[in-house]
N, C-alpha and C positions, 0 to 999 in steps of 0.2 A: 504494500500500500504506500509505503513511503516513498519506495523508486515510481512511481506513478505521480503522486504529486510533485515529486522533482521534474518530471519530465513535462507536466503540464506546463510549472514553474518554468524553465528551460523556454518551452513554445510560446507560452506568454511575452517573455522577455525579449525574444527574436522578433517577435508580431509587433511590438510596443517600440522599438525599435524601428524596425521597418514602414510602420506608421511614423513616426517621428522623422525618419528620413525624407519622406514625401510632403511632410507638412514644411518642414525647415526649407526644401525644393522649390515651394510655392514662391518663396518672400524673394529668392533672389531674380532677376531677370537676365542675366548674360547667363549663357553656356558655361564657361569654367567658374563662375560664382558657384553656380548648384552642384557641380561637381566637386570644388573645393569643401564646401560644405556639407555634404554627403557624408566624403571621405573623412574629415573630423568628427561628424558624429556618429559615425560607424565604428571609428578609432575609439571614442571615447566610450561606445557604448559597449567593445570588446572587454579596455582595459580599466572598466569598474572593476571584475571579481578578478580581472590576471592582479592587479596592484595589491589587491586586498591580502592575496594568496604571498606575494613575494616579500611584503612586511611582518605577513605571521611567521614567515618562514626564518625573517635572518629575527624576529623577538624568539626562536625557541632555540634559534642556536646560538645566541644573547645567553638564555636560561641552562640550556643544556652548559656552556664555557664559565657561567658564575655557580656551578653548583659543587659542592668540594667536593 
């Protein structure tokens, strides 16, 4: 049950995204604006959970090197 609602979690997040891609698409009007645009919030929308992931990583090896 739990890998199910993660994988909803997951599809939601792509779709929410995806929407978001196309709405930010709207506001600009030249060609490489909407593309530039795109591309950062696509970027951004990747490296919410990669960043989250690479701070818990270097706090446990933080914890793991101050533990006697």
């Amino acid at each position: 049950m739990i890998a199910l609602l993660l994988v909803v979690g997951l599809m939601l997040y792509v779709v929410l995204a995806a929407v978001g891609a196309v709405l930010v698409r709207r506001v600009f009007s030249t060609r490489r604006a909407k593309v530039v645009a795109t591309f950062v919030l696509l970027t951004v929308a990747i490296m919410i959970p990669a960043v989250d992931h690479v701070a818990g990583h270097l706090y446990f090896n933080h914890l793991c090197d101050a533990e006697p």
